[in-house]
N, C-alpha and C positions, 0 to 999 in steps of 0.2 A: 503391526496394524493398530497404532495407538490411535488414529480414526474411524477406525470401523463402524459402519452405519450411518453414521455423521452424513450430512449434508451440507453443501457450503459453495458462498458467491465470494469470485475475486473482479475484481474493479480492476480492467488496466490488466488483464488476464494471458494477454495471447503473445506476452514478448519482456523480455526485460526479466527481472524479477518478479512478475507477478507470473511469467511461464511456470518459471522455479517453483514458485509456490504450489503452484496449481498443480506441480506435476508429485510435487511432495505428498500433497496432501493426498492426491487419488493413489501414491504406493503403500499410502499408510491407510487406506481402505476407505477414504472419504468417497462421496460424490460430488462432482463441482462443476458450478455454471460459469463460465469463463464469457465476463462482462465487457467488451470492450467495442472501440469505433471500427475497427480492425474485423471485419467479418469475417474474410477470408484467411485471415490467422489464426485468429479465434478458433474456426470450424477445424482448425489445420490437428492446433492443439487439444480440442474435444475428440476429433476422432483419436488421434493418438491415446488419450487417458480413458476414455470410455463415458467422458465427461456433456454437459451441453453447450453450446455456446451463443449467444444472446448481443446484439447490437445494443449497445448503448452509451449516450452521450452523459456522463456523469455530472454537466453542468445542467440537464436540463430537466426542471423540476416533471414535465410529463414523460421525458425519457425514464426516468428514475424510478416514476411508478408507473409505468408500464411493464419496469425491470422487476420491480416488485409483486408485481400482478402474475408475471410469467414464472416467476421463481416458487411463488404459492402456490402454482396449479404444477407446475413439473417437481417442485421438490418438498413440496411443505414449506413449515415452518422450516427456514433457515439452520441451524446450528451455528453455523460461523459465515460471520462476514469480516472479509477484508480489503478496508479502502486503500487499495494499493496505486489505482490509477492517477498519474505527476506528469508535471511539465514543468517546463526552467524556462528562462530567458538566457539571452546571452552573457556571456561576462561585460559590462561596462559599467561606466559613474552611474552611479542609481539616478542620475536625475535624466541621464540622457536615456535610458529605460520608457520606452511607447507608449501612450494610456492602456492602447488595444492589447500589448502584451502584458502588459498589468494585469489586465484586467482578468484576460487568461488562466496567467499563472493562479489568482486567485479562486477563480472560477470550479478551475478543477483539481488544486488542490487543496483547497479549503472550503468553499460551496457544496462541493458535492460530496463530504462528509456531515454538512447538514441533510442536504438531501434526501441520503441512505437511511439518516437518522432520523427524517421526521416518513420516510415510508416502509421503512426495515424492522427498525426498534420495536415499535407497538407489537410487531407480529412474535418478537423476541422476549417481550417483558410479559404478555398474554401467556406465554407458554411457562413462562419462570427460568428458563435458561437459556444460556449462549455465550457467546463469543466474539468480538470486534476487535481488532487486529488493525490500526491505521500506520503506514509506512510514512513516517516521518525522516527523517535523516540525520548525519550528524552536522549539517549543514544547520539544522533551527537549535542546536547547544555548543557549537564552536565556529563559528561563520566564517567562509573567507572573504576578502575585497571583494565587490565586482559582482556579485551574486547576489546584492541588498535587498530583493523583493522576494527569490525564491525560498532566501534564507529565513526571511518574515515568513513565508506561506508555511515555514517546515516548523518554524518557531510558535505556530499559532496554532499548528496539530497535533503538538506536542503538551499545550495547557488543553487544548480541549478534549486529547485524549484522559488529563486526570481528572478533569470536569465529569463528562461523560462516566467514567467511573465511581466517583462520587454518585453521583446520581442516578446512576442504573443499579450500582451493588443489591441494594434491600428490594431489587426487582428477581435476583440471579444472574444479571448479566453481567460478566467479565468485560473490561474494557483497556487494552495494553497496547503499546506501538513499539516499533521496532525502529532501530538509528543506523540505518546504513551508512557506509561510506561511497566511494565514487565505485563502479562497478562495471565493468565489460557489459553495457549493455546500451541501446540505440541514444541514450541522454547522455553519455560521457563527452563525445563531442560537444555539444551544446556546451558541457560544464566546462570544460576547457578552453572553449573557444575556436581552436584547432586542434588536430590530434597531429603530434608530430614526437619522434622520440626524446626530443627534449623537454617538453610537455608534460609527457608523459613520466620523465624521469622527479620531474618537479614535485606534480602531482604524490608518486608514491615516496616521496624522499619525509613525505610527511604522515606518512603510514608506518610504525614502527614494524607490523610484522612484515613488510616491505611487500604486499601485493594489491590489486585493488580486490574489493568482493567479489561474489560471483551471485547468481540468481542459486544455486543449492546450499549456499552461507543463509542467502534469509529463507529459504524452503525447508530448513534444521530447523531457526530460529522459530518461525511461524508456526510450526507444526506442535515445537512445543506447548509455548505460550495461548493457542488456539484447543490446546491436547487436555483431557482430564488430570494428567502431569501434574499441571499448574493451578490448580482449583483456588490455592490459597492467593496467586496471583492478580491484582488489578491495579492499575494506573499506572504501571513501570513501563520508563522508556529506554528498551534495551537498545545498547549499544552492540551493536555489530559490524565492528570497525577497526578493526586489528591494534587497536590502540590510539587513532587518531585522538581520538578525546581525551586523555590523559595529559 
């Protein structure tokens, strides 16, 4: 119960790894508002953990503090948040890449860790503690072809997570991200392109411990670095990626 009493909002909540998370943290006795567009997944996975679940568009500065407004009145002040919610584009030449997906990708996963952070934070650094947790990848510290903009979005949440650290510490608030690798979850397609088992044998050929993650891989990771555990910890961008980055 290394969260007991804890409170806490996950971004991107109801599917993927941010389920894992959600689901970690409510066994380890947190509470958790599970944020996402996803309403009827969302509510799927609140009632399963005993958790809340909350609509929200992470791109959009009034969805964001409305998230923030409802979080305050059902949970208080926060404890832990984590910007978990991501999109990709397809594999191609980064130049033949849509403005409109561009723009996207950027939107939500790089915008709406501003966002969180200019209607989250205040409520985090008023109280003197917390925790921020942004799901970066190993995609923004060792890139592959063909992924040139999502790899930028993962690479720009990974300085702004040691930003952010820097600058929150002498507040109390932690600020760490996590470096998945490709993972059994609704964006592996996209990252691939197709999923076919040749594909697929590619993909993990470059995974020393030869499997892709799972959502209870970053649900461990999360819990720690989110956990009193880690007090001494801020701005590390852990790799949880069976080796790829090596």
């Amino acid at each position: 119960m290394r969260l007991q009493g804890k409170t806490a909002i996950v971004t991107g909540g109801a599917s993927g790894f941010g389920a894992g998370i959600v689901r970690k943290f409510a066994a380890e006795g947190a509470t958790v508002l599970i944020a996402d567009l996803n309403t009827e997944l969302a509510e799927e996975v609140a009632k399963e953990v005993g958790g809340i679940a909350v609509m929200v568009d992470v791109s959009s500065n009034a969805s964001v503090q409305s998230l923030a407004e409802t979080a305050k009145a059902r949970l208080g002040v926060p404890d832990i948040l984590v910007n978990n919610a991501g999109v990709t584009h397809l594999p191609m030449p980064m130049q033949d890449v849509g403005e409109d997906e561009f723009d996207k990708v950027f939107a939500v996963n790089c915008k709406s860790v501003y966002l969180t952070a200019r209607h989250l934070v205040p409520l985090m650094t008023a109280a003197g503690q917390g925790a921020i947790l942004n799901v970066a990848s190993t995609a923004g510290l060792s890139p592959r072809p063909k992924l040139n903009w999502y790899n930028a979005s993962k690479g720009w949440m990974v300085t702004a997570t040691k930003t952010m650290a820097v600058e929150l510490a002498p507040s109390g608030v932690r600020v760490n991200a996590i470096c998945p690798v490709a993972g059994e979850t609704p964006l592996l397609k996209s990252f691939m392109g197709e999923d076919t088992p040749e594909i697929r044998a590619k993909f993990l050929s470059t995974i020393p411990i030869g499997r892709f993650s799972t959502p209870e891989d970053m649900g461990n990771a999360a819990c720690f670095l989110c956990s009193d555990e880690a007090g001494m910890i801020t701005g590390a961008a852990l790799e949880v990626d069976g080796g790829r980055c090596i």
